[in-house]
C-alpha positions in Angstrom: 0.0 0.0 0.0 1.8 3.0 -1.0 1.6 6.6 1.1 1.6 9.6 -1.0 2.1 11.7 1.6 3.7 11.3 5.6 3.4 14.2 7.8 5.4 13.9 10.8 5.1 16.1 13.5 3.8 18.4 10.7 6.9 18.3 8.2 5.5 17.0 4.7 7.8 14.4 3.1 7.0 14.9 -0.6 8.7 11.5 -1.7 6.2 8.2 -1.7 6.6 4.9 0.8 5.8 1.7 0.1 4.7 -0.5 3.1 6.2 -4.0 2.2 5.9 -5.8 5.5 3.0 -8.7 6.2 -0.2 -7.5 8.6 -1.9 -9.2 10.7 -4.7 -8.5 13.0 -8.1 -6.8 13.0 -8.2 -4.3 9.6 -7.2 -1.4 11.4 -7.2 0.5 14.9 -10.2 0.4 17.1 -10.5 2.0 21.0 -13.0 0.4 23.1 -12.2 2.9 26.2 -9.7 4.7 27.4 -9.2 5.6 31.0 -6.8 8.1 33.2 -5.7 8.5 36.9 -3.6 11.4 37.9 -1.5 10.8 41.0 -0.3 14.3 42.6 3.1 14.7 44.2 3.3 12.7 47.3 7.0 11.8 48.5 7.7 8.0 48.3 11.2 6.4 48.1 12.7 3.1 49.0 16.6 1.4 49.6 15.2 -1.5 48.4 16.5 -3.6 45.1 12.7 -5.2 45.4 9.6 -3.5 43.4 7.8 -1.4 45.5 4.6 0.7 44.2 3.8 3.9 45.4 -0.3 4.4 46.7 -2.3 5.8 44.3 -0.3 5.2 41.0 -2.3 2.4 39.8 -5.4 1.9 37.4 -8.2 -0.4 36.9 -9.5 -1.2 33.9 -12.0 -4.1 32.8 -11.2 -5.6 29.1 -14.6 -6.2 27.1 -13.1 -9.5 25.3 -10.3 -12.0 26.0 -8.7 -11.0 22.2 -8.5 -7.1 23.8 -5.0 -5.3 24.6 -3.9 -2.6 26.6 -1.9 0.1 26.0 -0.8 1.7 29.5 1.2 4.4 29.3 2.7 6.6 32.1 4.3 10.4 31.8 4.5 12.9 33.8 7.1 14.4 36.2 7.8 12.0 38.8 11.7 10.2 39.8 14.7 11.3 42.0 17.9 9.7 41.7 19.8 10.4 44.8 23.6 10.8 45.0 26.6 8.3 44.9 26.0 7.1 41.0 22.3 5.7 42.1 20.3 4.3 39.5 16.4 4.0 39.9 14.6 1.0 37.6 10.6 1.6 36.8 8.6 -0.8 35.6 4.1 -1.4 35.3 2.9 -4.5 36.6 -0.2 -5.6 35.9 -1.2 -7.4 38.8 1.5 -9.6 40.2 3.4 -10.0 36.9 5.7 -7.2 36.0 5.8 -6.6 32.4 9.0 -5.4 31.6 12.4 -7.0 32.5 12.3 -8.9 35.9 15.4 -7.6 36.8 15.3 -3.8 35.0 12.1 -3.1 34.3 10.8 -0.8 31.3 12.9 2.2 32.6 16.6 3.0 33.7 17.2 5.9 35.4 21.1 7.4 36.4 22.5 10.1 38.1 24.7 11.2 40.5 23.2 13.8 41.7 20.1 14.5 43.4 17.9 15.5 40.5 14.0 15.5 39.1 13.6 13.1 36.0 10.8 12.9 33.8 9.2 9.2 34.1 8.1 7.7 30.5 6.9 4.4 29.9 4.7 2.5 27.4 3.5 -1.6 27.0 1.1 -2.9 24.7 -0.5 -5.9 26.9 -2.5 -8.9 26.4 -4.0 -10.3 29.4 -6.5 -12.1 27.9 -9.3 -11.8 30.2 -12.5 -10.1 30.4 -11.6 -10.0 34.2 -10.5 -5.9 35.9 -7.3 -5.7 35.3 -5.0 -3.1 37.3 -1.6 -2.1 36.0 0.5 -0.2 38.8 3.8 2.2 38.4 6.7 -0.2 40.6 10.2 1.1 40.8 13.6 0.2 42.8 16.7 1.2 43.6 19.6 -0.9 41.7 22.0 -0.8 45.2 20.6 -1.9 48.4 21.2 1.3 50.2 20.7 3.5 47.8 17.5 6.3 48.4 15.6 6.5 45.1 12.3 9.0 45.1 9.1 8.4 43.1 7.1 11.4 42.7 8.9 13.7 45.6 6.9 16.1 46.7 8.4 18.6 44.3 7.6 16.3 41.1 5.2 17.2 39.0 1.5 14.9 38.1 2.2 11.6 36.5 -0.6 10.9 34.0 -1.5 6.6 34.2 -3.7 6.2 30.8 -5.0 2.5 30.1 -6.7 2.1 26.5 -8.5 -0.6 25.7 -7.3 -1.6 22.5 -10.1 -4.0 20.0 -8.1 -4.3 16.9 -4.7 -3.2 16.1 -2.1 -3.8 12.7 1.1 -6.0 13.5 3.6 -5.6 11.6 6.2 -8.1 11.0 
């Protein structure tokens, strides 16, 4: 199928693309419901090298079929790395099962100084089940010892977003 015309971020790219990889799937992108939660500042850290959750930064949503996905994503202001080279992991579970690496997550975070860091993470799931699902923000601290912050009380809002996705393209 060949694209006349691609406007990214609104820059027109006047040569043509050819799609030549296989789909499969649904024909096309369908959103049965989307749903937010907005956690406000609240200081939480941990030492830990375990996956802790902070309250609040979790969201419930119930797919409408088993063949649903979810997209969760998660932005906002939200992660200190304290001093001494500390590196925070962050990672959404949904339920008990955490869906990025078991060890670092879906996102690595380094400094060596105390600083605010923007938090940024994204998953298509498939939990095939019509059952709620909740998909929580975990995060740890890669040296036992080590303070890591989510959302210190000087952080800004992070923004939890589950869609309920009812047919997608995969391309291969």
């Amino acid at each position: 199928m060949p694209f006349t015309t691609l406007k990214p971020n609104g820059i027109d790219l006047s040569q043509d693309f050819t799609f030549t990889g296989s789909v499969s799937g649904a024909g096309g992108g369908k959103i049965g419901q989307v749903l937010t939660v907005v956690k406000t500042p609240a200081a939480n850290s941990t030492t830990g090298t375990s996956f802790v959750s902070p309250s609040g930064a979790s969201i419930d949503i119930t797919p409408s079929a088993t063949s649903s996905k979810i997209l969760v994503s998660v932005q906002g202001g939200g992660t200190v790395v304290g001093t001494n080279t500390t590196v925070l992991y962050a990672t959404i579970y949904r339920g008990s099962t955490n869906l990025g690496s078991s060890n670092a997550g879906l996102q690595r975070q380094y400094n060596n100084q105390r600083t605010d860091q923007p938090l940024s993470m994204q998953i298509l799931d498939s939990p095939n089940s019509t059952s709620q699902q909740t998909y929580a923000i975990y995060y740890r601290s890669e040296t036992n010892g080590a303070q890591v912050y989510m959302q210190d009380t000087a952080s800004g809002d992070i923004i939890i977003t589950a869609m309920e996705v009812l047919a997608w393209l995969q391309v291969k």
